[in-house]
C-alpha positions, 0 to 999 in steps of 0.5 A, spaced: 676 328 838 679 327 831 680 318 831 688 320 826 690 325 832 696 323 835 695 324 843 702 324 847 701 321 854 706 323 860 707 321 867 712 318 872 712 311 873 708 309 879 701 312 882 702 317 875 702 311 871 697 307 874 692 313 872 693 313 866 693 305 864 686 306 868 683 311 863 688 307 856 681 304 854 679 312 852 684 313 848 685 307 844 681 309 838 687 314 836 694 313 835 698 315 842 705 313 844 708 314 852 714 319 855 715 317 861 722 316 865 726 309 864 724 305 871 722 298 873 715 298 873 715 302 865 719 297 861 717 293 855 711 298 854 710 299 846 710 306 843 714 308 849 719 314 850 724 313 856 727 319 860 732 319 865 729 322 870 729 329 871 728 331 879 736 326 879 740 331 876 740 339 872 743 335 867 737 330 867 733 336 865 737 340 860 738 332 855 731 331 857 728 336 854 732 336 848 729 330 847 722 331 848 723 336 843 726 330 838 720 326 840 715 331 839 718 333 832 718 326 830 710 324 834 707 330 832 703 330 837 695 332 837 694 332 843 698 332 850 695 328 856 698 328 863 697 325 871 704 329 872 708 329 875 715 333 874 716 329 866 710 333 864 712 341 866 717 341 859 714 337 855 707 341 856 711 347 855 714 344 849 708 342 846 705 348 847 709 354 845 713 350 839 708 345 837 702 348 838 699 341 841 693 341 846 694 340 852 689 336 857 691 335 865 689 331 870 690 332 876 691 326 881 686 322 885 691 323 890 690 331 890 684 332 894 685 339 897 691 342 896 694 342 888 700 339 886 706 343 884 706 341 877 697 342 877 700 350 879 705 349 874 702 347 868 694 350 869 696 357 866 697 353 859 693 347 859 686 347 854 683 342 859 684 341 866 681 336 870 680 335 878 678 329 881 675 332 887 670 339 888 675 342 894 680 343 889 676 347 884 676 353 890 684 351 889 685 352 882 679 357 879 674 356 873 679 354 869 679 347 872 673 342 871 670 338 876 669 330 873 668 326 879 673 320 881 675 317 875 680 312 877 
């Protein structure tokens, strides 16, 4: 990948972003900036964008995807990266149908035979998706790439 891509990196707080922090060193040589929801364990994180988290409220959802859309106009992302969860539907749809930004998924460690609602939610449009146990390839289908435990 190009080193002056900018790369979006989306997950919830917790075991999402305990993913993500374990793989930060690949994507150090790019520019990059964090979305996630504003929660205890996420601040004081530089390049981070806060939301309010969306599964709380309709509303959450409706001023977080206006913001999403201000935050991608303003980033310009590249590319997107997410471990989920709910955070990263709007934002890959959003990056996808008006930014045209590349999408790459990263299913959670946690998944190991079943897919996540967000895994079904977003496989349809991601450029990349990514499984990290080979029961869940039968789940999803030849999209998915198998690479191992990576966390």
């Amino acid at each position: 990948m190009k080193k002056d891509r900018k790369i979006g990196l989306i997950c919830s707080p917790g075991g999402h972003l305990v993913e993500i922090l374990q793989l930060l060193e690949a994507f150090q040589d790019h520019p990059f900036f964090f979305l996630t929801y504003k929660e205890k364990a996420t601040l004081n994180r530089k390049n981070t964008y806060y939301m309010m988290n969306f599964a709380k409220s309709p509303l959450n959802l409706i001023v977080g995807i206006l913001k999403i859309f201000f935050i991608f106009l303003r980033e310009r992302p590249k590319v997107l990266f997410s471990t989920g969860a709910e955070i990263a539907i709007p934002s890959f749809y959003i990056g996808k149908f008006l930014f045209r930004t590349k999408l790459i998924y990263l299913e959670s460690g946690a998944q190991v035979y079943h897919p996540s609602l967000t895994g079904r939610w977003v496989y349809p449009i991601t450029d990349l998706f990514l499984v990290q146990w080979e029961p869940l390839l039968k789940q999803y289908g030849s999209k998915a790439k198998y690479v191992g435990g990576l966390i």
